[in-house]
N, CA, C and O atoms as a GROMACS GRO file, in nm:
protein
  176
    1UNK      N    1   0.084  -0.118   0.000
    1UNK     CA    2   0.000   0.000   0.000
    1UNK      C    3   0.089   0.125   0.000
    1UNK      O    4   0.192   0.125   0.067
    2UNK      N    5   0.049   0.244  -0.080
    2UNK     CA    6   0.139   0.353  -0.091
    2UNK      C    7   0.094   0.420  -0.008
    2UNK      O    8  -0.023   0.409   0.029
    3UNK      N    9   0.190   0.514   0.047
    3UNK     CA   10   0.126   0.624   0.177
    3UNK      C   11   0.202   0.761   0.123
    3UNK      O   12   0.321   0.789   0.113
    4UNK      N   13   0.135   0.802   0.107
    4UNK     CA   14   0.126   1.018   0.080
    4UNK      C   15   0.277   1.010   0.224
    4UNK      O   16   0.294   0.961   0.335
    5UNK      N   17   0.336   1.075   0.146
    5UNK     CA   18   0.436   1.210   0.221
    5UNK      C   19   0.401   1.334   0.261
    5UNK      O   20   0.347   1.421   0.194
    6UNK      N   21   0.438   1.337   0.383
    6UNK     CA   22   0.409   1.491   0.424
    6UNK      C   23   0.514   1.576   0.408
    6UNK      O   24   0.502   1.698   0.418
    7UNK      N   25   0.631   1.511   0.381
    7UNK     CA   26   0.749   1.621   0.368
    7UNK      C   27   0.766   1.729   0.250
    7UNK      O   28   0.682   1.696   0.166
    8UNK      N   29   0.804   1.793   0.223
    8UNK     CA   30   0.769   1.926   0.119
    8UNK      C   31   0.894   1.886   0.010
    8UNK      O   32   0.997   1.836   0.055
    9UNK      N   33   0.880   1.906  -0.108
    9UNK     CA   34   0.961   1.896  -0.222
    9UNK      C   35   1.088   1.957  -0.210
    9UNK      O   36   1.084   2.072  -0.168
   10UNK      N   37   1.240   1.895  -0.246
   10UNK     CA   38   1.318   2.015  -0.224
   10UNK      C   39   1.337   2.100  -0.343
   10UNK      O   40   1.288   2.096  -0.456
   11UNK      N   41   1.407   2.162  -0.295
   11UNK     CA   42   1.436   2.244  -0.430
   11UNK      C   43   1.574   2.177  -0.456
   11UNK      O   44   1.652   2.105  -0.393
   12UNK      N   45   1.562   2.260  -0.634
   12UNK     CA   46   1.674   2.162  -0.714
   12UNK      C   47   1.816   2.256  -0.638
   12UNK      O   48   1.809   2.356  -0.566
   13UNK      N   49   1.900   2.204  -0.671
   13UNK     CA   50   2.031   2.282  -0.582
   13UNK      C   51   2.074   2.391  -0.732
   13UNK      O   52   2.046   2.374  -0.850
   14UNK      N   53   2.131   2.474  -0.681
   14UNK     CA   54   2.159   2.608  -0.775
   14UNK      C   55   2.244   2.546  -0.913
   14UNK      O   56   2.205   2.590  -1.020
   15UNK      N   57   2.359   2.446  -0.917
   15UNK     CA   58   2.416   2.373  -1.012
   15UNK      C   59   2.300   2.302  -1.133
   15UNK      O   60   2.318   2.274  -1.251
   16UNK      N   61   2.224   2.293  -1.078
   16UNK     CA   62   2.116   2.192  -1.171
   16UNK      C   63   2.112   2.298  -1.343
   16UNK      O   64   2.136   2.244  -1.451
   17UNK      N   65   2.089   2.391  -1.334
   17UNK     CA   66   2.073   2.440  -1.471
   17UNK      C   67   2.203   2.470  -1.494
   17UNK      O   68   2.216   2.523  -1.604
   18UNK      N   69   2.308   2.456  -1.432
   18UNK     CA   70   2.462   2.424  -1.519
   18UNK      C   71   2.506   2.274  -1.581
   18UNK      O   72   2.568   2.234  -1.680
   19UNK      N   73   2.447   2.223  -1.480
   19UNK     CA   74   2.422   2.066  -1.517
   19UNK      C   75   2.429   2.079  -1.668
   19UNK      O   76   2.516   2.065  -1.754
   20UNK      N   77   2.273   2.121  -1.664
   20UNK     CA   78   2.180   2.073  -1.778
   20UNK      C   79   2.221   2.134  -1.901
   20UNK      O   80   2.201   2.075  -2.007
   21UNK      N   81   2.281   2.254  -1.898
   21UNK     CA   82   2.361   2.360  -2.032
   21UNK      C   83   2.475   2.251  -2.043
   21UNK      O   84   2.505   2.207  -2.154
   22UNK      N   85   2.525   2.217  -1.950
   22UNK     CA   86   2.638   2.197  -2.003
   22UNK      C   87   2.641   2.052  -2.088
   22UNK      O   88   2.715   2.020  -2.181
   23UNK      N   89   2.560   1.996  -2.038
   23UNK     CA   90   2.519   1.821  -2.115
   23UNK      C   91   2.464   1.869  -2.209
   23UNK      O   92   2.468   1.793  -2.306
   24UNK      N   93   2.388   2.003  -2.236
   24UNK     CA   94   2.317   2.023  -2.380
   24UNK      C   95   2.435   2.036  -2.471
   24UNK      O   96   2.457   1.964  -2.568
   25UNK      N   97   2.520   2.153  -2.421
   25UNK     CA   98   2.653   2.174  -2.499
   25UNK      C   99   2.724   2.071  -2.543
   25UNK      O  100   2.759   2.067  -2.661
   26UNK      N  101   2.770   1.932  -2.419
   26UNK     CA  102   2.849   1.825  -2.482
   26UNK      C  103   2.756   1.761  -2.610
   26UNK      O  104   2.804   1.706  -2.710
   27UNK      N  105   2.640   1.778  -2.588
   27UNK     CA  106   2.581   1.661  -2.699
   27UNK      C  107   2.572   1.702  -2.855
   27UNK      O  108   2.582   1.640  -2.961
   28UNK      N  109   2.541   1.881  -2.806
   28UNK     CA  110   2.552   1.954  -2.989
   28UNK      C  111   2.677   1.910  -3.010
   28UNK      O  112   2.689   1.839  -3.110
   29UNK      N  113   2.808   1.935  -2.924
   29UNK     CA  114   2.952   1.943  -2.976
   29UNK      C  115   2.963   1.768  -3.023
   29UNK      O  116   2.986   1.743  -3.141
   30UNK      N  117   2.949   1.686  -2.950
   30UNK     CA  118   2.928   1.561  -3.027
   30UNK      C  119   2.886   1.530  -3.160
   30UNK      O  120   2.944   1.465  -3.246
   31UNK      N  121   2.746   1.604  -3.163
   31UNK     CA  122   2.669   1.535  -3.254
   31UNK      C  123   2.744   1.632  -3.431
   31UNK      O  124   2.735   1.595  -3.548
   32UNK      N  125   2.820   1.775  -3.364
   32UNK     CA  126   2.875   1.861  -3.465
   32UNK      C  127   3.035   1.769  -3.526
   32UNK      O  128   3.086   1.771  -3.638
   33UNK      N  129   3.080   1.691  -3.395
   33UNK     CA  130   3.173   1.605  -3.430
   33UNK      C  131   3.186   1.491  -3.512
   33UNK      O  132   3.279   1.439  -3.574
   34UNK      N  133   3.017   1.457  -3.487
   34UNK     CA  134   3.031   1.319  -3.556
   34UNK      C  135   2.998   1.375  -3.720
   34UNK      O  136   3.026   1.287  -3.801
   35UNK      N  137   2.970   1.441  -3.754
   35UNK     CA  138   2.916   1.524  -3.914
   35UNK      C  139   3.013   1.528  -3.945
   35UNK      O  140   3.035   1.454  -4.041
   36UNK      N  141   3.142   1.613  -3.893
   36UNK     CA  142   3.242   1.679  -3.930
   36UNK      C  143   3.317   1.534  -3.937
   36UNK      O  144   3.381   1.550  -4.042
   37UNK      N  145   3.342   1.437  -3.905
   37UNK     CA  146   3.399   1.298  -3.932
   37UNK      C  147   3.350   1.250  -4.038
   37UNK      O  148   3.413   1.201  -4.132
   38UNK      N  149   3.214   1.265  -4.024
   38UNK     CA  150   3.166   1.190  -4.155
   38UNK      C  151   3.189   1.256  -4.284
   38UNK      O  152   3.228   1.192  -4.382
   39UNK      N  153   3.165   1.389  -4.286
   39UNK     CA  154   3.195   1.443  -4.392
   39UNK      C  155   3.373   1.463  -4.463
   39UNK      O  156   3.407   1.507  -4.574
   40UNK      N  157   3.447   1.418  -4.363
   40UNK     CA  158   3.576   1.431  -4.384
   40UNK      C  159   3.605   1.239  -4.466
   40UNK      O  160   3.669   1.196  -4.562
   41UNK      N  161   3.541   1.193  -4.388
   41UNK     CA  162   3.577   1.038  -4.434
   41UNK      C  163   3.497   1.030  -4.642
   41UNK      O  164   3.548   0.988  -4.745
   42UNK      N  165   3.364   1.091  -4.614
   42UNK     CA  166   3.315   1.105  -4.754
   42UNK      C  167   3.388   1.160  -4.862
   42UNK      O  168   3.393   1.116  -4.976
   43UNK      N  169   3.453   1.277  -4.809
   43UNK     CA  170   3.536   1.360  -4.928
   43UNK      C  171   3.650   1.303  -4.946
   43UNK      O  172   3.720   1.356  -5.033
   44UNK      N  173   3.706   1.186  -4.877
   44UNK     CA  174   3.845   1.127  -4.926
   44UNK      C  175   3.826   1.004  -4.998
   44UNK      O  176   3.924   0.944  -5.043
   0.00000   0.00000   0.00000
C-alpha cells in the first residue's frame, strides 16, 4: 500500500541548470563532431 508524504519537495540545488547547459553543450559538440567525421571520411 502507498502512503502520501508529508514532507515538502526540495528544491533543485543552484548547479542543476549548469548541469543541464552543459550536457546540452556536450551533446551539440558531439553530434557537430560526428558530421564533421563523416563528412571528412566522404570527401576522401
Amino acid at each position: 500500500m502507498i502512503t502520501e508524504s508529508k514532507a515538502p519537495i526540495e528544491i533543485l540545488p543552484r548547479a542543476f541548470p549548469w548541469l543541464v547547459s552543459t550536457d546540452v553543450l556536450a551533446t551539440m559538440a558531439t553530434s557537430v563532431y560526428t558530421m564533421v567525421i563523416l563528412y571528412v571520411i566522404q570527401a576522401h
